[in-house]
Backbone as CSV, one residue per row, in Angstrom:
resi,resn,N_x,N_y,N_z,CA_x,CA_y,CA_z,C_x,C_y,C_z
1,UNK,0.838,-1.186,0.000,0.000,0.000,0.000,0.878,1.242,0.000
2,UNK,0.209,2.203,-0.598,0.750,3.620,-0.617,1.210,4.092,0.782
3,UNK,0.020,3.938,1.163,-0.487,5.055,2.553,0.745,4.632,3.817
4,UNK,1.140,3.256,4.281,2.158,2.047,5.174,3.700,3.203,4.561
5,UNK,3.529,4.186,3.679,4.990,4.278,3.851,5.421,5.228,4.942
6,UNK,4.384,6.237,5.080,4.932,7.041,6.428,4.894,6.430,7.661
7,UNK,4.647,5.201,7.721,4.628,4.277,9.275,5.105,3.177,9.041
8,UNK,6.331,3.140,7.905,7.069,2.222,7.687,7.619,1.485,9.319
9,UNK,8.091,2.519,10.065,9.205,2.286,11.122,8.071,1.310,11.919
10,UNK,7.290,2.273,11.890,6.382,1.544,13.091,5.975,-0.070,12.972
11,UNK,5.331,-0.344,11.901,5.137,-1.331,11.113,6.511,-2.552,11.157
12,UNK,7.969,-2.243,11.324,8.880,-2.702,11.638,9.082,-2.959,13.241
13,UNK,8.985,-1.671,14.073,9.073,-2.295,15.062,8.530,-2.876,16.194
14,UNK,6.795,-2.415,15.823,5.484,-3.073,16.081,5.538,-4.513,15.933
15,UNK,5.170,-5.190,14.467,5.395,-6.221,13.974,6.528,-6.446,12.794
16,UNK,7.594,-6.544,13.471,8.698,-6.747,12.449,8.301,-7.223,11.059
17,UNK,7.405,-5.867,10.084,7.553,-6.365,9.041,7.804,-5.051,8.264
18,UNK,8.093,-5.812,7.038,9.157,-4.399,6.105,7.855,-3.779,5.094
19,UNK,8.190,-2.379,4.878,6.975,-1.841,4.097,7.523,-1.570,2.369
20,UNK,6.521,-2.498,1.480,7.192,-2.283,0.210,6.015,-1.672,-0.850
21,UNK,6.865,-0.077,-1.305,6.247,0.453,-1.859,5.635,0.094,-3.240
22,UNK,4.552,-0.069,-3.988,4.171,-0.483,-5.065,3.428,0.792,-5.775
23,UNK,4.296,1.108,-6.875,3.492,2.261,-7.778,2.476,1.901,-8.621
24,UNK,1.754,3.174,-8.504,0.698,2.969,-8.647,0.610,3.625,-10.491
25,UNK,-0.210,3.213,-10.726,-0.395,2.763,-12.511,-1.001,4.307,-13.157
26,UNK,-1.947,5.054,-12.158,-2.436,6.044,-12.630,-1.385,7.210,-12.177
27,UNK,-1.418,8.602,-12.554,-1.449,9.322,-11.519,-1.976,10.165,-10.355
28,UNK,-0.956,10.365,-9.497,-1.738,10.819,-8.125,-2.644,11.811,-8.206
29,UNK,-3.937,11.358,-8.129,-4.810,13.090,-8.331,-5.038,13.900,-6.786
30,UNK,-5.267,12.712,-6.034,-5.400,13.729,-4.885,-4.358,14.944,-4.052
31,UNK,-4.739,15.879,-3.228,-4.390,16.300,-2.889,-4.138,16.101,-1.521
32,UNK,-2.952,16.156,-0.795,-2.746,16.056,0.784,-2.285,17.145,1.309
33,UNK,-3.197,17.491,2.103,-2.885,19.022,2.841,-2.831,18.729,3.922
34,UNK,-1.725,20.111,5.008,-1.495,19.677,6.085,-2.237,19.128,7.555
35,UNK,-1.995,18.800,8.247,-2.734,18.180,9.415,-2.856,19.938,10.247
36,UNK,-4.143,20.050,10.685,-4.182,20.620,11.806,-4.486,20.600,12.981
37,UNK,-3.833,21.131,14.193,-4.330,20.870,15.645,-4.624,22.004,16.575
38,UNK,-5.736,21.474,16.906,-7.069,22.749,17.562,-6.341,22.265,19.172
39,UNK,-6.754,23.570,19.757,-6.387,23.532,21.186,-7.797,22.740,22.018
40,UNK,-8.965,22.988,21.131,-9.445,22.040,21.969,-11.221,22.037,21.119
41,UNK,-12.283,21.658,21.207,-13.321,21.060,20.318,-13.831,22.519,19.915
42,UNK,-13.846,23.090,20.763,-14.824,24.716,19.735,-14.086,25.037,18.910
43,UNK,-12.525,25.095,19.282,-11.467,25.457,18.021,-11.758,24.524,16.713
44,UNK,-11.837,23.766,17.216,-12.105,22.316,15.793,-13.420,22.611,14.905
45,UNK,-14.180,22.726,15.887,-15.527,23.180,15.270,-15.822,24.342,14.431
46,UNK,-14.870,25.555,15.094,-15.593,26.537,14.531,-14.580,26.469,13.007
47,UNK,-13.227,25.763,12.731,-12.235,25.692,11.671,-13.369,25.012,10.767
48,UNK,-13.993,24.228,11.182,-14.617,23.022,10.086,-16.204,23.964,9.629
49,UNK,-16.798,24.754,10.217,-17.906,25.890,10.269,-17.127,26.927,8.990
50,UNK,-16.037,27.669,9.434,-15.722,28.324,8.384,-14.964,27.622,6.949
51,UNK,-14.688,26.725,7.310,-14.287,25.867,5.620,-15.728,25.449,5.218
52,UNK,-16.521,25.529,5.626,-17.624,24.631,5.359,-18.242,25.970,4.514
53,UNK,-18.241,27.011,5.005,-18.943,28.357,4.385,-18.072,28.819,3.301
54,UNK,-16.709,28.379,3.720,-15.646,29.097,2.462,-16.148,28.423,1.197
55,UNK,-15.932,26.721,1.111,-16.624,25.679,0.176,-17.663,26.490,-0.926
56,UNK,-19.020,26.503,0.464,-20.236,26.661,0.087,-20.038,27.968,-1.006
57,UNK,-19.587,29.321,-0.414,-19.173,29.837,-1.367,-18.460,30.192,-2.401
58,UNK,-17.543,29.309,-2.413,-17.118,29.334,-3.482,-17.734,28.362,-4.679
59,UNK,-18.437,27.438,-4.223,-19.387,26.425,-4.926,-20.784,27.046,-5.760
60,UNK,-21.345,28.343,-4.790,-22.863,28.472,-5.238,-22.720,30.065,-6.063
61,UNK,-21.757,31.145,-5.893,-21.288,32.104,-6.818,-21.550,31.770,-8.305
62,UNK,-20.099,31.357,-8.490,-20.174,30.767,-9.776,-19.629,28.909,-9.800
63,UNK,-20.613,28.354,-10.096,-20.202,27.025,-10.167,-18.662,26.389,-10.832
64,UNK,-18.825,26.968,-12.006,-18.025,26.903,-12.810,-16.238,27.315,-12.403
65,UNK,-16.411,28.420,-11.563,-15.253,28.550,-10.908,-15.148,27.643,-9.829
66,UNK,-15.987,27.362,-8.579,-16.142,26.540,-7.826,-15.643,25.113,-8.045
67,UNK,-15.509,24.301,-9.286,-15.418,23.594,-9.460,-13.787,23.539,-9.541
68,UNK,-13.539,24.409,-10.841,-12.103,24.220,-11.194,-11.355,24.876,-9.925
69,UNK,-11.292,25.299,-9.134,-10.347,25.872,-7.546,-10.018,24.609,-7.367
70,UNK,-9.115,23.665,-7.151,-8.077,22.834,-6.395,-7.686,23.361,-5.365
């Protein structure tokens, strides 16, 4: 699997086994963006409230732009 390579180590010294990468045939479309950490659940909440409105608007304006934004 893709995903086993950033916990290669662990995976070794958990259950001594080795992680072998296999490429993959298409290319990667997704995107991985960084991890974030809230000091505590309203922080979490209110981050996921305003992406949720950023989305929405940028989705119901113009669709057409909405769509193509990556």
């Amino acid at each position: 699997t893709g995903t086993a390579d950033t916990e290669a180590s662990e995976f070794k010294q958990i259950y001594n086994l080795d992680v072998v990468i296999i490429p993959t045939h298409r290319p990667m479309v997704r995107k991985d963006n960084n991890d974030l950490i809230f000091l505590n659940r309203d922080g979490k909440y209110n981050a996921i409230i305003e992406e949720i409105k950023r989305e929405y608007d940028l989705n119901t304006i113009d669709d057409e732009l909405g769509n193509n934004i990556k």
